[in-house]
N, C-alpha and C positions, 0 to 999 in steps of 0.2 A: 016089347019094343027094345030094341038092340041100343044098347048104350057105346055111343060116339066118343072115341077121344083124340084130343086134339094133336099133335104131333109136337115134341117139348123145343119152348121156344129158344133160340139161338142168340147171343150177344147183338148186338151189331157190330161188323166188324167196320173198323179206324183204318180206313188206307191213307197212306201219308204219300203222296208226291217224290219225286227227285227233288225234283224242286224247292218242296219244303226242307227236307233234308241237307240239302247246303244252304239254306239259307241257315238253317240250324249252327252246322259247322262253322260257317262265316261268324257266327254272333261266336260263338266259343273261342274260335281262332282271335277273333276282335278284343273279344277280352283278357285272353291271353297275352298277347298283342299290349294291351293299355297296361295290363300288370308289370310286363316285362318288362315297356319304359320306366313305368316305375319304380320299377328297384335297380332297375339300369341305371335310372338318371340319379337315385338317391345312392346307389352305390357308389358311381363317380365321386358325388360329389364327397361323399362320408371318405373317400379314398383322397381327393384333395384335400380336402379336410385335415386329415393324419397328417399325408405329405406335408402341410402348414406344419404341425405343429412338430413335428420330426425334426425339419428342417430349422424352426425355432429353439426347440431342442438342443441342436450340434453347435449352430452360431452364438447362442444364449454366452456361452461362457468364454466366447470375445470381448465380450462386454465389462466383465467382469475385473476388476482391478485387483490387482496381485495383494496378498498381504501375510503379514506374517505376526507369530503366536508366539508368545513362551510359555515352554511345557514345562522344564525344570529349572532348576538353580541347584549348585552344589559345588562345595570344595574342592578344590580341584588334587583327582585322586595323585598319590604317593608324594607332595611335592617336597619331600624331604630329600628326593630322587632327583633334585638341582631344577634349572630353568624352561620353560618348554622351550624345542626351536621347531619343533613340525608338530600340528594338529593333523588329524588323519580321520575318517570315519570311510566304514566298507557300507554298499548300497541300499543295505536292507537296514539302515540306520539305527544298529540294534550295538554294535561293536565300537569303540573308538580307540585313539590309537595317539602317543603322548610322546615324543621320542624329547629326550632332555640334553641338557649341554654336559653331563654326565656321562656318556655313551650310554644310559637307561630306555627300553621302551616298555611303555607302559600300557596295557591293555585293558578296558574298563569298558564298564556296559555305559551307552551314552546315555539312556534315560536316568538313570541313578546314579553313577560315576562307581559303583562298585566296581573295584579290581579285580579282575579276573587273571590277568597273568603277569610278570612283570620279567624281562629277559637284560640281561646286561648283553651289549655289542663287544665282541671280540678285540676290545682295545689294548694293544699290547702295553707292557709294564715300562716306566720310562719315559711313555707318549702319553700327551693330554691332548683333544681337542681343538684348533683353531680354526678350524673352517665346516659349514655343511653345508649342504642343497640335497634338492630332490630330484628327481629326475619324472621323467611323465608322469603322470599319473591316472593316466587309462592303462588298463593294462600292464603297468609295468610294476609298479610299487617300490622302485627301487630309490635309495636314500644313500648320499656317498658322505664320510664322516674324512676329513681331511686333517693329519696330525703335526704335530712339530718337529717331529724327525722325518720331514716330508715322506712319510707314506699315507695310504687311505686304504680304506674299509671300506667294500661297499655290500649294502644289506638290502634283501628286498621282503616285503612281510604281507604274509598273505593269510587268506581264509578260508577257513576247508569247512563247508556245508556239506552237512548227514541231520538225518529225518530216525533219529529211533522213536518209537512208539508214536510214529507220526507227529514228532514235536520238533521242529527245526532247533538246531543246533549249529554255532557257527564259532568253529574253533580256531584262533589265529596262531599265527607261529611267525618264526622270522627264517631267512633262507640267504644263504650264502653265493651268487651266480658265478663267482670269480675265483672261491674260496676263502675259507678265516683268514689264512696265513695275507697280512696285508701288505697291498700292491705296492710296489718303491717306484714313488713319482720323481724325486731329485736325487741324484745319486750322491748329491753333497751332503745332503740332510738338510735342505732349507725347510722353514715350516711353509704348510700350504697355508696360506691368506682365505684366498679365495678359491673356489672350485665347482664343476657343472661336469655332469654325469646323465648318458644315454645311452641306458641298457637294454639292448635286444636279444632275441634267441641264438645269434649268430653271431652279434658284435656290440661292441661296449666301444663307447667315445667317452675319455676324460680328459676335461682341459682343467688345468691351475696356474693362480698366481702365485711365485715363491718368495718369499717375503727376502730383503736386502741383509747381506750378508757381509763380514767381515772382504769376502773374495768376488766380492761384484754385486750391482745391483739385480732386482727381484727378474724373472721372466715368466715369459706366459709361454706353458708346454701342453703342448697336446701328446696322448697317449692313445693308441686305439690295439684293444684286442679283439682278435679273429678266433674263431671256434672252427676248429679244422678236423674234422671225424674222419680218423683210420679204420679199415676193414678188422685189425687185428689186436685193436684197443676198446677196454670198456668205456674210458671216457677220452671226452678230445681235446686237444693239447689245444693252447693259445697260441700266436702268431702274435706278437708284439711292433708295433709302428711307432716312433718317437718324432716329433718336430718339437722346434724354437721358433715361437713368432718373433721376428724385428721390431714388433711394436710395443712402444716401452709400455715396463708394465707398471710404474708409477704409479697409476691416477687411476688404477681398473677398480671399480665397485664394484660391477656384475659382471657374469658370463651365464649365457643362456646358448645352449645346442636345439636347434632342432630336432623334431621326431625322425627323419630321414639321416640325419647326421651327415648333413651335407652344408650347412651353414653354422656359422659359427656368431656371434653380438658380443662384441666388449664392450660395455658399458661404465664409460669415466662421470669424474664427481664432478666435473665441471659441464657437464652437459654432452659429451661426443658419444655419438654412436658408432663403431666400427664394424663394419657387415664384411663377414670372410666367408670365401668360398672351400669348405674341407674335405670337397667329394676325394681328393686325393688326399690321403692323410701325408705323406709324404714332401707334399710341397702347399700348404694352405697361401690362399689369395687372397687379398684385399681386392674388395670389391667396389666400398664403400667408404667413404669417412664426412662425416655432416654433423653437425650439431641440431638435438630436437626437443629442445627446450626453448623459453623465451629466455632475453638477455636480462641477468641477474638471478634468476630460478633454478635450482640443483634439482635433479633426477632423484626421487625419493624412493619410489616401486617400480620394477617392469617385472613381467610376468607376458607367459604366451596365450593369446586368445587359443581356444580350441581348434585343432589345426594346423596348429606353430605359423600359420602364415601370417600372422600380425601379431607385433607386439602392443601392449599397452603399458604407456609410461604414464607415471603419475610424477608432478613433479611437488613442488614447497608450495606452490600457490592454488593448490587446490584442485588442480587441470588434470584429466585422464584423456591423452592423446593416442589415437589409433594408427600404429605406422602400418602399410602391409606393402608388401614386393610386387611390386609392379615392373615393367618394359618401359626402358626409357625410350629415346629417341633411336637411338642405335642401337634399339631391341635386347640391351643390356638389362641383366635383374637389376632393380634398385629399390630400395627402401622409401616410400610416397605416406607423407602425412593426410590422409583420407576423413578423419572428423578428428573432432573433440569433447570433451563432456567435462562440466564447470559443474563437478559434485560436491566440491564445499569451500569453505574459504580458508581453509586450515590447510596444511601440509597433506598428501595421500601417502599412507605410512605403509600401508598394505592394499593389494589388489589379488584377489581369485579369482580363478576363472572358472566356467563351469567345465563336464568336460562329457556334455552331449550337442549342447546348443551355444549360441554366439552369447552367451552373458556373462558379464561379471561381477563379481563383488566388490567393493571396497571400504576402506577403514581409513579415516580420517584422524587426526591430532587433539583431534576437539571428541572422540571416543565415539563418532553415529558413522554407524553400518547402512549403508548404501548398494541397490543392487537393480542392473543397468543392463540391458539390450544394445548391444553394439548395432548391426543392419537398423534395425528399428528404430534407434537412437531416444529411444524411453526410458524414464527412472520408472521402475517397479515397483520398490521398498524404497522405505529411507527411514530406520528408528535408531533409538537410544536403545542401544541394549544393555548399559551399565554407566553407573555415576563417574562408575571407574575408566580408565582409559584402556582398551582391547589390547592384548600383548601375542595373542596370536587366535587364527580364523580358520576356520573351512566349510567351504557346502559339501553336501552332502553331492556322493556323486550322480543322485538323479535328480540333484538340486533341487529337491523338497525339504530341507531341513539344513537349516548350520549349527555349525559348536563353534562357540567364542570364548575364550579366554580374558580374563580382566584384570588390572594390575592388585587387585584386592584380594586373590588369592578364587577368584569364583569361578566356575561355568555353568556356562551359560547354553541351553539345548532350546532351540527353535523349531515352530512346525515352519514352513514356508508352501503357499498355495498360488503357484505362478506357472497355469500351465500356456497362455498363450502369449510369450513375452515379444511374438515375432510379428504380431499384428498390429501397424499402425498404420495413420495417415498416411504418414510419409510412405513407408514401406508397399502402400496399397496405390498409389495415384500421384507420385513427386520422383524425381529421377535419383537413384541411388549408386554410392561407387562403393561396388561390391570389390573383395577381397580378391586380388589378382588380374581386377581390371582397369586396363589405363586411364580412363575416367569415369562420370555418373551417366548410369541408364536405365533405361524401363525393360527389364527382361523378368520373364516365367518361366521358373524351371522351379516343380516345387515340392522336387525328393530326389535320393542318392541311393545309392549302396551303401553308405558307410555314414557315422554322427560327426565328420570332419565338413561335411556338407554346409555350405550359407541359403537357406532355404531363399525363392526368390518369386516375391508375391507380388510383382505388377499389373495390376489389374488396366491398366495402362493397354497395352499391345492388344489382351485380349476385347476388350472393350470396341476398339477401332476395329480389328478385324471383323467382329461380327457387323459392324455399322457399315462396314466394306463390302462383303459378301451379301447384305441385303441391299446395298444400294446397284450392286454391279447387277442382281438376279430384279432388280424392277427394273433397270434400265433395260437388259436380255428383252424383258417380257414386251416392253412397249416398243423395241427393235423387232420383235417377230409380229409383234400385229401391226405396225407401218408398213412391214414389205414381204409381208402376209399372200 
């Protein structure tokens, strides 16, 4: 019998549909699908999220109130080197700079006060001293020394950064724009009094007052030299300009030039202001004559806000008043009392400015340092930086630090941490009169080209326009479906 076999059995074969088959894809697409929103919608949100706290982040230190630190104390270096009349520190707050009623300047590290260089000013033999100032102090560093056989020295000191072994080093020296040999302001020899200096690349303004002489009373002279570059010379010869103001010079305290050297501020002890126009050196104008003090109050400080476009006078009663040049009626410049700030009740003996942003320092009778927001019109600081009474001051020029001096022989080295001093109420939502405008308004404009700029944060305008713009776009919408 023949043996049968069977034939080898086969799977059974799975046939699957179209059908099934998308219905397949559909669930995978689906869940794909449910995932995506989910990391979609948690991505947003993780993404807003940030945003929050980013944006918390930048505004955070709005909030924040300014203050200020002492880092050292020390002796105040060479002072066997006479009196201070100018404090000075370069930006990197590592350098400072001591210039004495000696013709001495003195250079020393500001955290320690060690000495590092000490240069006497080219004071000729015979002349001593009776008048100084400084002149800008952005960019310029120029310091004019006024003598008794009426000439002047003018000296500008600077600092030369090099990185050997990748270690900064910052080397100061002092520098001659006009040359040693000093400039003859009165041909009489009257001594200069008083005097104000605005040195540029191309031209130098010097006004003084001469003190009263056997052969006439004192006057106020302006001087201006010109830098005049020949094709066939290495260097370039001056051009010399001489005027006489008519305006007596009795009663002159101060003189302050503008950075443009086109205005000229005499400032008398009885309160007057006198605003002269000196775009011509050759025939100077009065512009102005006002008194800007109250009645019975002497003019203690003025100094230029950052800018030169306003002054700030401090007077005996404690008052730091803001003038700035404004259009009058007959679109004339003029001199407009725009605020004031009641920073103490002592005399203002000293006022700095800063000289990136609208603030400034001041120094009281009663020896408390005080430091102020003009636009914003906020106190920032206000301490006791010594038992002693401050005999001279400066910020730092990116205004994170000052050196004070005190009548006790000390300085005094500050941190200062004041980086939004331009943010306030007022400044944000209140009508303000900005610097060179005829009166107070809400305007945004909130950068420049250049740190002379009054930054300008009214949130004001912008506020309205959006609340403008979306009421005009619902009204649109409800005019197209009416007549639809």
């Amino acid at each position: 019998m023949s043996e049968i076999t069977s034939p080898t059995k086969q799977p059974p074969s799975i046939k699957i549909s179209s059908g099934e088959l998308y219905q397949r894809w559909r669930l995978v697409k689906d869940a794909l699908a449910r995932y995506g929103v989910v990391v979609g919608g948690l991505g947003v949100i993780v993404a807003i999220v940030l945003i929050f706290f980013y944006l918390l982040y930048v505004v955070y230190p709005l909030f924040i109130s300014a203050t200020a630190q002492p880092v050292s104390e020390y002796a105040v270096p060479e002072q066997a080197l006479g009196n201070t009349l100018l404090l000075e520190m370069e930006e990197q707050n590592e350098v400072g700079a001591r210039f004495t009623d000696s013709g001495h300047v003195v250079f020393f590290e500001v955290a320690s006060g060690k000495t590092l260089l000490t240069q006497a000013v080219a004071i000729p033999e015979g002349a001593h001293i009776t008048s100084f100032a400084q002149g800008s102090p952005i960019n310029e560093g120029a310091v004019i020394y006024g003598l008794s056989d009426g000439r002047a020295v003018v000296v500008k000191h600077q600092y030369k950064v090099t990185y050997p072994d990748n270690v900064r080093v910052i080397t100061p020296s002092l520098k001659y724009p006009l040359g040693e040999q000093p400039l003859v302001m009165d041909e009489s020899g009257a001594a200069l009094e008083k005097i104000a200096v605005k040195a540029g690349n191309d031209a130098t303004t010097i006004v003084v007052k001469t003190a009263d002489t056997p052969q006439g009373a004192g006057k106020i002279r302006l001087v201006n030299f010109q830098k005049e570059q020949s094709l066939f010379a290495e260097e370039a010869a001056l051009t010399r300009t001489d005027s006489i103001f008519e305006q007596p010079a009795a009663n002159i305290a101060d003189i302050l030039i503008d950075k443009e050297e086109s205005n000229l501020y005499l400032i008398s002890n009885d309160g007057q202001m006198g605003f002269f126009d000196i775009s011509d050196k050759n025939s100077p104008a009065i512009r102005q004559q006002q008194n800007v003090v109250s009645a019975g109050q002497k003019i203690t400080s003025v100094a230029f806000l950052n800018g030169d476009l306003s002054l700030m006078i401090g007077d005996s009663s404690g008052l730091v008043s803001q003038w700035s040049m404004v259009k009058d009626k007959l679109n004339r410049p003029a001199m407009q009392k725009i605020r004031s700030f009641k920073v103490s009740d002592k005399a203002v003996v000293a006022i700095n400015a800063e000289q990136r942003r609208k603030g400034f320092m001041t120094t009281d009778a009663d020896g408390i340092v005080g430091i102020y927001h003009s636009t914003a019109e906020r106190e920032m600081v206000k301490e006791r930086i010594s038992g002693a009474l401050p005999t001279a001051a400066v910020l730092s020029p990116r205004a994170n630090a000052m050196l004070v001096q005190s009548a006790d022989g000390k300085m005094h080295f500050w941190h200062i941490d004041n980086e939004h001093p331009e943010v306030s109420i007022r400044s944000l939502w209140q009508q303000v009169w900005y610097e060179s405008y005829p009166k107070p308004d809400y305007i945004w404009q909130s950068s420049s080209a250049n740190n002379d700029f009054e930054p300008k944060y009214s949130l004001t305008p912008l506020v309205f326009g959006t609340l403008k713009e979306a009421f005009y776009a619902r009204y649109k919408i409800i005019l197209l479906v009416i007549f639809a």
